[in-house]
NUMIVO-304127 format. One record per atom (N, C-alpha, C, O): z, x, y; atom name; residue number from 1; residue in one letter. Coordinates in steps of 0.2 Angstrom, whole numbers. Example, Ala and Ser with C-alpha at 12.3 -4.5 7.8 and 13.67 -1.06 7.14 Angstrom:
+-------+-------+-------+------+-----+------+
!    c3 !    c1 !    c2 ! atom ! seq ! type !
+-------+-------+-------+------+-----+------+
!    39 !    66 !   -28 !    N !   1 !    a !
!    39 !    62 !   -22 !   CA !   1 !    a !
!    39 !    66 !   -16 !    C !   1 !    a !
!    42 !    71 !   -17 !    O !   1 !    a !
!    35 !    64 !   -11 !    N !   2 !    s !
!    36 !    68 !    -5 !   CA !   2 !    s !
!    39 !    64 !     0 !    C !   2 !    s !
!    40 !    67 !     6 !    O !   2 !    s !
+-------+-------+-------+------+-----+------+
//
This chain:
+-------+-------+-------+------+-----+------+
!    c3 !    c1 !    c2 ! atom ! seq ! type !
+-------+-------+-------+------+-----+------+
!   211 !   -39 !   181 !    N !   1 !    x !
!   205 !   -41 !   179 !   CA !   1 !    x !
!   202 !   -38 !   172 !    C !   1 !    x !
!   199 !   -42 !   169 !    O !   1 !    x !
!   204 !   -31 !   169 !    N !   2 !    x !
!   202 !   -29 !   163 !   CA !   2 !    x !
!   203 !   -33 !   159 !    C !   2 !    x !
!   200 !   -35 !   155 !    O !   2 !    x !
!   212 !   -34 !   160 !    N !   3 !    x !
!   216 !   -39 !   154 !   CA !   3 !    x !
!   211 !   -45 !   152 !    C !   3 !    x !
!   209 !   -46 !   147 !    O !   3 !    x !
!   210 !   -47 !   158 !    N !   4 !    x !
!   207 !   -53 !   156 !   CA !   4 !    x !
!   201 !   -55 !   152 !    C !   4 !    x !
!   200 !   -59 !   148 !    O !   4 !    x !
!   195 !   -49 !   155 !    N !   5 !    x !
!   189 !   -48 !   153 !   CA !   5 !    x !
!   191 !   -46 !   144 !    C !   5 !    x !
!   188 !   -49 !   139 !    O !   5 !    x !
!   197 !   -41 !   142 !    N !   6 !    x !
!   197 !   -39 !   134 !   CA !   6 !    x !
!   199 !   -46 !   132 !    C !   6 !    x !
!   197 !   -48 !   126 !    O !   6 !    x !
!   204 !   -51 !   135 !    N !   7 !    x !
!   206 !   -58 !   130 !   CA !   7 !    x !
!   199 !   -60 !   131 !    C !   7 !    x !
!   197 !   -61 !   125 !    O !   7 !    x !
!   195 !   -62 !   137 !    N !   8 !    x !
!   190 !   -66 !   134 !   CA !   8 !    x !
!   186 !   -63 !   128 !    C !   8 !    x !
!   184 !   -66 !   122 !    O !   8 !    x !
!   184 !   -56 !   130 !    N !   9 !    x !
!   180 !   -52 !   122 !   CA !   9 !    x !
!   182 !   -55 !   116 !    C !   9 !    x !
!   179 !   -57 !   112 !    O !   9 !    x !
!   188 !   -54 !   116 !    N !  10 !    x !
!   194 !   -54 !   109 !   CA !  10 !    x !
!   191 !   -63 !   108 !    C !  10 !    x !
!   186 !   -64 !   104 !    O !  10 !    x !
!   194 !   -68 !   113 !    N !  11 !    x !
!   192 !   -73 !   110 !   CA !  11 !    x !
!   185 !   -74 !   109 !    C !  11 !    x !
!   184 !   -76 !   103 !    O !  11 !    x !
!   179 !   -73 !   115 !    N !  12 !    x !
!   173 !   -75 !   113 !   CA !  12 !    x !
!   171 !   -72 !   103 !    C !  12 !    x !
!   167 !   -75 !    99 !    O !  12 !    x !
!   173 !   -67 !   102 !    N !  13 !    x !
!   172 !   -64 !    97 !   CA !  13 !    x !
!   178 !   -65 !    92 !    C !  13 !    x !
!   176 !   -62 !    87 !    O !  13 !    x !
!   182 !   -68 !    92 !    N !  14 !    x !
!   185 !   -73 !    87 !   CA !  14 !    x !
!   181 !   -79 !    86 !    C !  14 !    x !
!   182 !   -82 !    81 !    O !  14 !    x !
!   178 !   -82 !    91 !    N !  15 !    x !
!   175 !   -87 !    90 !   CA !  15 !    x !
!   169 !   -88 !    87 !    C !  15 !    x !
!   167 !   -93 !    83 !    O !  15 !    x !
!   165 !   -82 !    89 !    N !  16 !    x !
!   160 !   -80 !    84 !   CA !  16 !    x !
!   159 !   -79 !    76 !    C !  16 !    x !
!   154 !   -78 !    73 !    O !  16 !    x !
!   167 !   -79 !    74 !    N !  17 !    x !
!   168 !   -75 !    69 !   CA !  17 !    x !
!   170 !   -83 !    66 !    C !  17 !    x !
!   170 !   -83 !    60 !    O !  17 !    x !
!   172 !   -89 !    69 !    N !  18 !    x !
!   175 !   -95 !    66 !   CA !  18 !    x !
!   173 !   -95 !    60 !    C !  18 !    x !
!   176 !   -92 !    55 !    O !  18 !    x !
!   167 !   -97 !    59 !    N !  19 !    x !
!   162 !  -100 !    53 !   CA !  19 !    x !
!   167 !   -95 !    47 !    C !  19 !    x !
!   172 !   -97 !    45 !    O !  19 !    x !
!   166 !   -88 !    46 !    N !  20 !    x !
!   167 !   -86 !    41 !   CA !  20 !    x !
!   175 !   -89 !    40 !    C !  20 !    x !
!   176 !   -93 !    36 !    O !  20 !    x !
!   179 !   -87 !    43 !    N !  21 !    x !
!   184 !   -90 !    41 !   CA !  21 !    x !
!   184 !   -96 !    39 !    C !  21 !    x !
!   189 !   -96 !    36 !    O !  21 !    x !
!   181 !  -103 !    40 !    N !  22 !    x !
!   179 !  -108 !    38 !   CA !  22 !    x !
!   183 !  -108 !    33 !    C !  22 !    x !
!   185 !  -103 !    31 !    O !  22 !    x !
!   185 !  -114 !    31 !    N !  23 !    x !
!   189 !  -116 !    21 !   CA !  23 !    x !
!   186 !  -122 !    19 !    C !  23 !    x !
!   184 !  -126 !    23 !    O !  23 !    x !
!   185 !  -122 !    13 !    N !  24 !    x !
!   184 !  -128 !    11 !   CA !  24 !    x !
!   188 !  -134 !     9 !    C !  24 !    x !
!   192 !  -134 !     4 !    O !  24 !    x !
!   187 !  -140 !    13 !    N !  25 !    x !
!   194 !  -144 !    10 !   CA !  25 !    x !
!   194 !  -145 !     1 !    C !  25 !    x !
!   193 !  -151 !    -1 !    O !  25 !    x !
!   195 !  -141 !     0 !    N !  26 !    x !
!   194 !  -144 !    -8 !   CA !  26 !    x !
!   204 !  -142 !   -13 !    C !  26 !    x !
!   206 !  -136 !   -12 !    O !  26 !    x !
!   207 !  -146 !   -15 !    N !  27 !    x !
!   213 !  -146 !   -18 !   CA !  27 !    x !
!   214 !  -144 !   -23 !    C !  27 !    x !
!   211 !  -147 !   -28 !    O !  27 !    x !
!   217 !  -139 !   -25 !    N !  28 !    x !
!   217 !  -134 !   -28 !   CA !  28 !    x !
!   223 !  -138 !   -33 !    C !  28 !    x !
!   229 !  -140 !   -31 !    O !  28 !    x !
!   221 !  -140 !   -40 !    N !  29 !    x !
!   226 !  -143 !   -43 !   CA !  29 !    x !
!   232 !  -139 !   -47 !    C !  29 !    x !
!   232 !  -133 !   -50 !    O !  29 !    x !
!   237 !  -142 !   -47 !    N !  30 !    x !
!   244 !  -139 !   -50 !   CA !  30 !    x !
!   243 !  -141 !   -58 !    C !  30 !    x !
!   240 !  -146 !   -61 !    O !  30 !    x !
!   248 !  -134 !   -60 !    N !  31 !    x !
!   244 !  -132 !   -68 !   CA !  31 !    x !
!   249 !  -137 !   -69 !    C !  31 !    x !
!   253 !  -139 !   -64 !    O !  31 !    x !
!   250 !  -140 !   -75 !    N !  32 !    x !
!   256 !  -144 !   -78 !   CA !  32 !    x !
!   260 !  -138 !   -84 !    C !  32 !    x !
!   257 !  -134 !   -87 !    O !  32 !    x !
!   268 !  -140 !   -84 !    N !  33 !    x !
!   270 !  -138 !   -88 !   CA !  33 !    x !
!   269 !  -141 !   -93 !    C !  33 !    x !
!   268 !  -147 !   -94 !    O !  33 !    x !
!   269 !  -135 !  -100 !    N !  34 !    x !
!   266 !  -138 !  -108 !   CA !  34 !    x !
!   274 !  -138 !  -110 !    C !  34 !    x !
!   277 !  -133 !  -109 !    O !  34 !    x !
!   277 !  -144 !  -113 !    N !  35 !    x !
!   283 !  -143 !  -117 !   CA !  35 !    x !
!   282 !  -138 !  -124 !    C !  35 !    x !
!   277 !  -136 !  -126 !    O !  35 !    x !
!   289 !  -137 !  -126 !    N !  36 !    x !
!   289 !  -133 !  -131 !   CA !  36 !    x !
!   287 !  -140 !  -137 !    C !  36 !    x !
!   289 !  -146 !  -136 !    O !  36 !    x !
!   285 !  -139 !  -142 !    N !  37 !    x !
!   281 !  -143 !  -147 !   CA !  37 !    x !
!   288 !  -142 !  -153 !    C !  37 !    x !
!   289 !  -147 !  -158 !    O !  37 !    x !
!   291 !  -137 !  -152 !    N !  38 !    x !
!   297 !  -138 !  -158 !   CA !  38 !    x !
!   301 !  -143 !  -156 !    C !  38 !    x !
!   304 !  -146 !  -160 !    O !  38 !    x !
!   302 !  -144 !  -150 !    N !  39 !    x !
!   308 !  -150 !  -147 !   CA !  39 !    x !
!   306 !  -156 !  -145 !    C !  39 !    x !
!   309 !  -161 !  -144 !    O !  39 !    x !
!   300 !  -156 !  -143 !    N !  40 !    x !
!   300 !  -162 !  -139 !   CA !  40 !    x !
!   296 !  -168 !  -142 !    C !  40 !    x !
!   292 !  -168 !  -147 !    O !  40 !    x !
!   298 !  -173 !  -139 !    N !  41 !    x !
!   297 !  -180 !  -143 !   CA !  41 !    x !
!   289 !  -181 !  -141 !    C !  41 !    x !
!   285 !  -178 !  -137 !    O !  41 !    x !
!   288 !  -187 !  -148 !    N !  42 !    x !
!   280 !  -188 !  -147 !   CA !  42 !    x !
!   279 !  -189 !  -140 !    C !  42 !    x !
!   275 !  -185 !  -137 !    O !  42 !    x !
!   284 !  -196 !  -135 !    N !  43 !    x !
!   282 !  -195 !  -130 !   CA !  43 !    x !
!   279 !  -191 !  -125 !    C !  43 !    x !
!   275 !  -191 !  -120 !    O !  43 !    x !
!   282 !  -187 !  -127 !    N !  44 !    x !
!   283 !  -178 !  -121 !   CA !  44 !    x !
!   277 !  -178 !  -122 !    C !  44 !    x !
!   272 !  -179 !  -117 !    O !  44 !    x !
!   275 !  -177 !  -131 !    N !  45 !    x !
!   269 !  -171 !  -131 !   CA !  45 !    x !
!   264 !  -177 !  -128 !    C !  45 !    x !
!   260 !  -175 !  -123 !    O !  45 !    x !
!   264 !  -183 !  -130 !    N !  46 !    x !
!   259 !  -186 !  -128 !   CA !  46 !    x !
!   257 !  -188 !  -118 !    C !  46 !    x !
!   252 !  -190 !  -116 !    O !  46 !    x !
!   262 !  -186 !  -117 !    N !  47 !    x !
!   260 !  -187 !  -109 !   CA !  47 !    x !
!   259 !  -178 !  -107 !    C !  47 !    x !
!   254 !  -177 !  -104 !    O !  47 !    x !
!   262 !  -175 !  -110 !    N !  48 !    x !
!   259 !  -168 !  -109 !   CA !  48 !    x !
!   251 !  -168 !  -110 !    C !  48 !    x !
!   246 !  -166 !  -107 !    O !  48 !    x !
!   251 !  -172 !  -114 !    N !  49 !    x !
!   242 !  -169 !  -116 !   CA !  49 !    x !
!   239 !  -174 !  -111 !    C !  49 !    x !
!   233 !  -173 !  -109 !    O !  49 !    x !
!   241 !  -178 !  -109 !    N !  50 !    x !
!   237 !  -183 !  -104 !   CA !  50 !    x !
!   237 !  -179 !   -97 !    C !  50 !    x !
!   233 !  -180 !   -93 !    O !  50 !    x !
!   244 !  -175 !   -96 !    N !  51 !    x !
!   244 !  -172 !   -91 !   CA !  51 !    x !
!   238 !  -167 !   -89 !    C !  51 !    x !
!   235 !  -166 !   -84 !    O !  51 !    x !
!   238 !  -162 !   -96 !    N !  52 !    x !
!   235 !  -156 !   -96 !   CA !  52 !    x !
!   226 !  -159 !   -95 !    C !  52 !    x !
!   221 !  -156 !   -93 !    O !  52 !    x !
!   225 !  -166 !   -99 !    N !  53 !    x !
!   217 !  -167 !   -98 !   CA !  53 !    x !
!   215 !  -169 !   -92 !    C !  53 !    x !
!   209 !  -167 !   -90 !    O !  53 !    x !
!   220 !  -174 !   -87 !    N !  54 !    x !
!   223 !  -173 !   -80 !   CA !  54 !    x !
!   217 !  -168 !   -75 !    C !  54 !    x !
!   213 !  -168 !   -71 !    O !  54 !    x !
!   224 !  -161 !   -81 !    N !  55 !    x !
!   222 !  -155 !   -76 !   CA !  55 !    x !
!   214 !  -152 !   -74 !    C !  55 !    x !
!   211 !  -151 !   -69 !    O !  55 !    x !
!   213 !  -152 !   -78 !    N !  56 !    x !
!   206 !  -151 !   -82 !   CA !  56 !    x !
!   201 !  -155 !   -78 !    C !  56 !    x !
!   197 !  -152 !   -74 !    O !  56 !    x !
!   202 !  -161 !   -79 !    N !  57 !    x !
!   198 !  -164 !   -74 !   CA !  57 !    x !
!   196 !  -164 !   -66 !    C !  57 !    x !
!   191 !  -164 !   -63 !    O !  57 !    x !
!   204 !  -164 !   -64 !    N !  58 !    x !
!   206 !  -161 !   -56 !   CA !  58 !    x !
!   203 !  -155 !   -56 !    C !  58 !    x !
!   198 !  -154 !   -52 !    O !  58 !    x !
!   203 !  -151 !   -61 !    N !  59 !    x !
!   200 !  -143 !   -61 !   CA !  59 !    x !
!   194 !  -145 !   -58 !    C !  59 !    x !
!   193 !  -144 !   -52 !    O !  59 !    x !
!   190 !  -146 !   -61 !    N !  60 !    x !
!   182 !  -147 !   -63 !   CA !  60 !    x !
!   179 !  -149 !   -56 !    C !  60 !    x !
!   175 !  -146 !   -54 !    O !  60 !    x !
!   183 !  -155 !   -53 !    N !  61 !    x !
!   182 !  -159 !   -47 !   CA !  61 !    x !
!   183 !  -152 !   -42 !    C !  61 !    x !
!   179 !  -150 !   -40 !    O !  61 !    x !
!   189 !  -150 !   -41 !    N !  62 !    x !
!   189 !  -144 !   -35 !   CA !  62 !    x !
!   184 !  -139 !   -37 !    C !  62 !    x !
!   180 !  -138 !   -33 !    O !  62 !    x !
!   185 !  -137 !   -43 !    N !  63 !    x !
!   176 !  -132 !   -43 !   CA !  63 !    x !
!   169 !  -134 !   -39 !    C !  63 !    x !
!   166 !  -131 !   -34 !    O !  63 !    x !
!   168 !  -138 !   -42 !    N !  64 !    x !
!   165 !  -143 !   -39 !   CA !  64 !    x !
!   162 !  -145 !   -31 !    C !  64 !    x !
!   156 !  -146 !   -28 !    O !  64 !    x !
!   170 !  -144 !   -29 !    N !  65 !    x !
!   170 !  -146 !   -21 !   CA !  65 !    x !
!   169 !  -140 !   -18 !    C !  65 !    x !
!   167 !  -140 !   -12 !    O !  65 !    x !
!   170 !  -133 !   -22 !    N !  66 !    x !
!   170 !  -126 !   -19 !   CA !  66 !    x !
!   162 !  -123 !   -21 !    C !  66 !    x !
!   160 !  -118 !   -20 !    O !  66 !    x !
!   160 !  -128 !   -23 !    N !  67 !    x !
!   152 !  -125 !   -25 !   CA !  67 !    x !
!   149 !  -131 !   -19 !    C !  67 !    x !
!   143 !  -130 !   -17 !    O !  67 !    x !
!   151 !  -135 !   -18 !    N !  68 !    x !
!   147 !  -138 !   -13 !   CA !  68 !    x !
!   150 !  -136 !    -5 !    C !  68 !    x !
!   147 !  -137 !     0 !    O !  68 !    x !
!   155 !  -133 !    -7 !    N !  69 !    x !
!   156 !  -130 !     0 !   CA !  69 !    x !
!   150 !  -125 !     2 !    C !  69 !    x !
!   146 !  -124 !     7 !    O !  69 !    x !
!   151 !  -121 !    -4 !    N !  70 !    x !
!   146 !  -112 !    -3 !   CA !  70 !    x !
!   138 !  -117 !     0 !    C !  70 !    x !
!   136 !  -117 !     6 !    O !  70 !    x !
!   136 !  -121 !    -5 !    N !  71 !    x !
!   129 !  -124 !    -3 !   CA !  71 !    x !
!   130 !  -126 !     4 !    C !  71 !    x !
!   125 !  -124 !     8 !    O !  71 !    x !
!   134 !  -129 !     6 !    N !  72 !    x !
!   135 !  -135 !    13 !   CA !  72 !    x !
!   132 !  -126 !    19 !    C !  72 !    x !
!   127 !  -125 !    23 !    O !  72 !    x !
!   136 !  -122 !    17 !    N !  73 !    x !
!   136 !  -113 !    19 !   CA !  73 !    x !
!   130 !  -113 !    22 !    C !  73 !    x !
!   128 !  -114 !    27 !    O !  73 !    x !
!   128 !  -112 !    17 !    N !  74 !    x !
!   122 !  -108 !    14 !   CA !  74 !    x !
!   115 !  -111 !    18 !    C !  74 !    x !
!   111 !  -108 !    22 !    O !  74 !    x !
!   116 !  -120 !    16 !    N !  75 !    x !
!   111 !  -123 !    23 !   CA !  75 !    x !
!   112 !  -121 !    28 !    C !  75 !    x !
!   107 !  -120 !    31 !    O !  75 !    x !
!   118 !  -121 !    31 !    N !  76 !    x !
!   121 !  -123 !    36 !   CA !  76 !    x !
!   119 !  -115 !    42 !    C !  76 !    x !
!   117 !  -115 !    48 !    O !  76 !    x !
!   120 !  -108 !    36 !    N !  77 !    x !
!   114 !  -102 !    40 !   CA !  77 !    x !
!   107 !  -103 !    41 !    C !  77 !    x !
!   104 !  -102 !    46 !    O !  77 !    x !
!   105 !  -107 !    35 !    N !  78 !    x !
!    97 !  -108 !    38 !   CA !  78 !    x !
!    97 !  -114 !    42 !    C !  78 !    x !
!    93 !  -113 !    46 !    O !  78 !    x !
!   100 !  -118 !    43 !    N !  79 !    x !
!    99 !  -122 !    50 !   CA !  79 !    x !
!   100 !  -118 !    56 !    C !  79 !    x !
!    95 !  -117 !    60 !    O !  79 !    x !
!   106 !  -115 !    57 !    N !  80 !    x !
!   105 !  -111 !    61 !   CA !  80 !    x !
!   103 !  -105 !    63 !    C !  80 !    x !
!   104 !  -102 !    69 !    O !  80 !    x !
!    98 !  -102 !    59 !    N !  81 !    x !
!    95 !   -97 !    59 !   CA !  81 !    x !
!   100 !   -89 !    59 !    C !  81 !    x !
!   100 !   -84 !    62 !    O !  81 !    x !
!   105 !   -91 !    54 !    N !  82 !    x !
!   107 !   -86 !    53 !   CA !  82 !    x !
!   110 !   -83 !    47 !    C !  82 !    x !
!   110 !   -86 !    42 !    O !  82 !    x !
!   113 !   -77 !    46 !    N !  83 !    x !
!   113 !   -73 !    40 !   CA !  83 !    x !
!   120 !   -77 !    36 !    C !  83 !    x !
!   126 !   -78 !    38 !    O !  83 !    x !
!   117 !   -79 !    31 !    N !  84 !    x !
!   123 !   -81 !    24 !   CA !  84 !    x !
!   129 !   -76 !    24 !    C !  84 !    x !
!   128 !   -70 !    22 !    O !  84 !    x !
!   135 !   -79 !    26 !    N !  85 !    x !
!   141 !   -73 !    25 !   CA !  85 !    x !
!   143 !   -73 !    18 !    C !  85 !    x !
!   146 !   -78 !    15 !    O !  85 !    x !
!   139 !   -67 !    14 !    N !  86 !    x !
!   141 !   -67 !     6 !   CA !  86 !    x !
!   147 !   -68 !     3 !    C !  86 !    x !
!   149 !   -70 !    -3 !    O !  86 !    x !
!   151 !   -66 !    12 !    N !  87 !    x !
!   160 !   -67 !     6 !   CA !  87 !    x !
!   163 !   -74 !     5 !    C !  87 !    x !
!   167 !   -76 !     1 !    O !  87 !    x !
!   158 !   -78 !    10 !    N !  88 !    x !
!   160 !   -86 !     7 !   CA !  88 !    x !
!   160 !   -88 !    -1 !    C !  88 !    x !
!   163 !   -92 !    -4 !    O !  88 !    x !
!   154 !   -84 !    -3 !    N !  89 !    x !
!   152 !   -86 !   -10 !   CA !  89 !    x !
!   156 !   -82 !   -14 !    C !  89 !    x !
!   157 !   -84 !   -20 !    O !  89 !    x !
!   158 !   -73 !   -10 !    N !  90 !    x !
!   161 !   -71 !   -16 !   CA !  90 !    x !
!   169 !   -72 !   -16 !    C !  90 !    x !
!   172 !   -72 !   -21 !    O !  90 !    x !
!   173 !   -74 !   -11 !    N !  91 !    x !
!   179 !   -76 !   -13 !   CA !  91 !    x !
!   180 !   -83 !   -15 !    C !  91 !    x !
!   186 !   -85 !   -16 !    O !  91 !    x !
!   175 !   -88 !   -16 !    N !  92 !    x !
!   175 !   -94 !   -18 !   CA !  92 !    x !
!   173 !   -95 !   -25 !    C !  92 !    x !
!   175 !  -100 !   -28 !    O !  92 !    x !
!   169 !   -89 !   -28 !    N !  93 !    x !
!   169 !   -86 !   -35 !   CA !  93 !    x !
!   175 !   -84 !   -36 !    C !  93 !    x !
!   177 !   -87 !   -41 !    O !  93 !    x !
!   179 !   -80 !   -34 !    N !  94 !    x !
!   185 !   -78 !   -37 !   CA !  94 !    x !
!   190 !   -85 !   -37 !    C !  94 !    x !
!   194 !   -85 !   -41 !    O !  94 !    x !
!   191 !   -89 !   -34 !    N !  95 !    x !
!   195 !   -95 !   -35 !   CA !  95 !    x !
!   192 !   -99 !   -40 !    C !  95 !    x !
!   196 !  -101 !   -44 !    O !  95 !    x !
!   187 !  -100 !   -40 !    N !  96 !    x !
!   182 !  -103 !   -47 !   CA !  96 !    x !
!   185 !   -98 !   -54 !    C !  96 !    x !
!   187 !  -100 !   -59 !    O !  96 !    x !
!   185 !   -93 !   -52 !    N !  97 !    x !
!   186 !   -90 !   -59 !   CA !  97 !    x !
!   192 !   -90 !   -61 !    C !  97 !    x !
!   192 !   -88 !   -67 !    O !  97 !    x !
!   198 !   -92 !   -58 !    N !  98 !    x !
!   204 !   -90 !   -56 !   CA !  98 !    x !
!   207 !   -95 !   -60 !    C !  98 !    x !
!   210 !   -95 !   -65 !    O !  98 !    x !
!   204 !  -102 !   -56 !    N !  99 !    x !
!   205 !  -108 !   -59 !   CA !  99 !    x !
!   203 !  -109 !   -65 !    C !  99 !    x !
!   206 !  -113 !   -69 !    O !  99 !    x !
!   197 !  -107 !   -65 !    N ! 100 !    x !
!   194 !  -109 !   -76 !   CA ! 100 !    x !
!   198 !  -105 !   -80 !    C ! 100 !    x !
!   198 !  -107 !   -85 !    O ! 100 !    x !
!   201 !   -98 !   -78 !    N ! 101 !    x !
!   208 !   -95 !   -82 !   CA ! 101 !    x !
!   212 !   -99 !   -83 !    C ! 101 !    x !
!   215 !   -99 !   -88 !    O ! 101 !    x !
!   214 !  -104 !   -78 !    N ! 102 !    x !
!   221 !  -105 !   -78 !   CA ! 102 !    x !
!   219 !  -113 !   -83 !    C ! 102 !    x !
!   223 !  -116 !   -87 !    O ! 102 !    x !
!   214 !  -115 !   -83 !    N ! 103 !    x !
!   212 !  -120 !   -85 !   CA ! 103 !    x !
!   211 !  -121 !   -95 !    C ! 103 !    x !
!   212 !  -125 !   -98 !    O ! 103 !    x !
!   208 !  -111 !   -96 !    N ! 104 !    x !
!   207 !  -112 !  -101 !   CA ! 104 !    x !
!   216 !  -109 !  -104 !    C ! 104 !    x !
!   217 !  -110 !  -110 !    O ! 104 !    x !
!   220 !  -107 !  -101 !    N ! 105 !    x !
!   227 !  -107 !  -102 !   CA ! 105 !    x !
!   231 !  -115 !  -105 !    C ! 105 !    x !
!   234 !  -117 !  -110 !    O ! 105 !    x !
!   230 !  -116 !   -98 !    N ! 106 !    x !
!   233 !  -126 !  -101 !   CA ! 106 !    x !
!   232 !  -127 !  -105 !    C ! 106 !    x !
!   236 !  -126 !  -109 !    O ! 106 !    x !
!   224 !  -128 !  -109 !    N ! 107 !    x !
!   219 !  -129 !  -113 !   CA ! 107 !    x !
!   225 !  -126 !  -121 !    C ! 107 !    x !
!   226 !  -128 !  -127 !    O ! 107 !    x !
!   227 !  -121 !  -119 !    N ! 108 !    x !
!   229 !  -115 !  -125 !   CA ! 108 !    x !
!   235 !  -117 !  -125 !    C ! 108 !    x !
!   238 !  -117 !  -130 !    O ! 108 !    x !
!   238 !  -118 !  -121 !    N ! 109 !    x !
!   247 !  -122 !  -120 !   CA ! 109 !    x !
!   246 !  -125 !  -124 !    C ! 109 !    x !
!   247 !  -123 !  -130 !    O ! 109 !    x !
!   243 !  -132 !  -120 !    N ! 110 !    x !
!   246 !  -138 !  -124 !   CA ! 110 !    x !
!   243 !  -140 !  -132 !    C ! 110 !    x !
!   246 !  -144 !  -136 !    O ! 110 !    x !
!   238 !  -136 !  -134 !    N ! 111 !    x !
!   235 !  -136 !  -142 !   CA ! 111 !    x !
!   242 !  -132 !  -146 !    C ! 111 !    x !
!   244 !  -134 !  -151 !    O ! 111 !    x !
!   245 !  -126 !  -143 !    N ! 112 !    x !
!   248 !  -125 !  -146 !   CA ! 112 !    x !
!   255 !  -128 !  -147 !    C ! 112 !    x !
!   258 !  -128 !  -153 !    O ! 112 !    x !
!   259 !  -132 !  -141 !    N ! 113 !    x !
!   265 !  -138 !  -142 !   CA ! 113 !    x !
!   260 !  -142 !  -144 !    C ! 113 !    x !
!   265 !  -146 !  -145 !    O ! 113 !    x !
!   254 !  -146 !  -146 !    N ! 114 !    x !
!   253 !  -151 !  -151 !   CA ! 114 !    x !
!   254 !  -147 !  -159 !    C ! 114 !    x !
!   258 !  -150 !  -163 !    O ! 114 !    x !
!   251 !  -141 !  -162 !    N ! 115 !    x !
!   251 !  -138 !  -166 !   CA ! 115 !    x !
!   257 !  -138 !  -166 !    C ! 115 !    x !
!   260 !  -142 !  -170 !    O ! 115 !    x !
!   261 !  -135 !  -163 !    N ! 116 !    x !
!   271 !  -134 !  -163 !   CA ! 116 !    x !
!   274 !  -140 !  -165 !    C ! 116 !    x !
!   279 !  -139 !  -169 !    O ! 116 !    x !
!   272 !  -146 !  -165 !    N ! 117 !    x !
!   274 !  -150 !  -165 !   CA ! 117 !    x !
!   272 !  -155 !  -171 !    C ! 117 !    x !
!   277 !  -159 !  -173 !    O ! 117 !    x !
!   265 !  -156 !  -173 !    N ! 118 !    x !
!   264 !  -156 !  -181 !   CA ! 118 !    x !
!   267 !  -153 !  -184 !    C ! 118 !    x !
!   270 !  -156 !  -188 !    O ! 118 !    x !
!   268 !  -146 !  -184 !    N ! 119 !    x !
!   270 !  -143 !  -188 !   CA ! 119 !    x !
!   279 !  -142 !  -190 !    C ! 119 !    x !
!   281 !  -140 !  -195 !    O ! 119 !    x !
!   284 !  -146 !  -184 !    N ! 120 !    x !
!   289 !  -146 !  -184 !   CA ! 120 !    x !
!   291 !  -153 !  -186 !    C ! 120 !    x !
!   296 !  -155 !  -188 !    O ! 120 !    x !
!   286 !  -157 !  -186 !    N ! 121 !    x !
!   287 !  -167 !  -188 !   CA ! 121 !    x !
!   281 !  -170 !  -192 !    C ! 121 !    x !
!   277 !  -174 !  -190 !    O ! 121 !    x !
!   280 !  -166 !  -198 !    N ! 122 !    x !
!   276 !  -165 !  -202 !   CA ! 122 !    x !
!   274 !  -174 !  -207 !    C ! 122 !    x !
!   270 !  -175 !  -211 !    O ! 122 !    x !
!   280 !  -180 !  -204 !    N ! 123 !    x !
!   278 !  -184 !  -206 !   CA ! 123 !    x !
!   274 !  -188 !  -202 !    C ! 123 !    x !
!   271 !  -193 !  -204 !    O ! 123 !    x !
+-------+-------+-------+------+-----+------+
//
């Protein structure tokens, strides 16, 4: 009879605990590879740069979906009259920020295979 009373605690109190672990379905987009700008043909560079604005966009929109998750949250304690779990917000800033690094990187790739690339096919 104990055993069973500690599984139910353990689950009643994993269950309790659901919301926090909650995720937001939001898709986390894949960086694209920037070619090297010394070799690669107009074409490359030019689908690379469509790729990379692509990304950027993708980027924006998961932000986006991860800032409307925190809100969806945040209502969703005051409906139910309960306390906002701060760390939905703070590990949901850390993916936000994670992502705008990786964003303003592409951003610095692919300028520099355009640069690279001007400058190696200078007609």
């Amino acid at each position: 009879m104990p055993a069973k009373f500690g599984l139910t605690v353990a689950v009643l109190t994993w269950l309790g605990t659901a919301p926090a672990f909650a995720q937001a379905d939001c898709q986390l987009p894949i960086p694209p590879a920037s070619p090297d700008g010394h070799t690669a043909t107009q074409q490359q560079i030019l689908a690379a740069v469509a790729d990379a604005k692509n990304y950027i966009s993708q980027s924006d929109v998961y932000q986006q979906c991860l800032l409307d998750y925190v809100a969806a949250q945040k209502k969703q304690a005051v409906e139910d009259k309960k306390p906002f779990d701060t760390y939905i917000e703070t590990s949901t800033q850390k993916k936000i920020d994670d992502n705008q690094k990786t964003k303003i990187k592409v951003g610095a790739e692919i300028n520099t295979a355009v640069s690279d690339f001007k400058m190696s096919h200078p007609n």
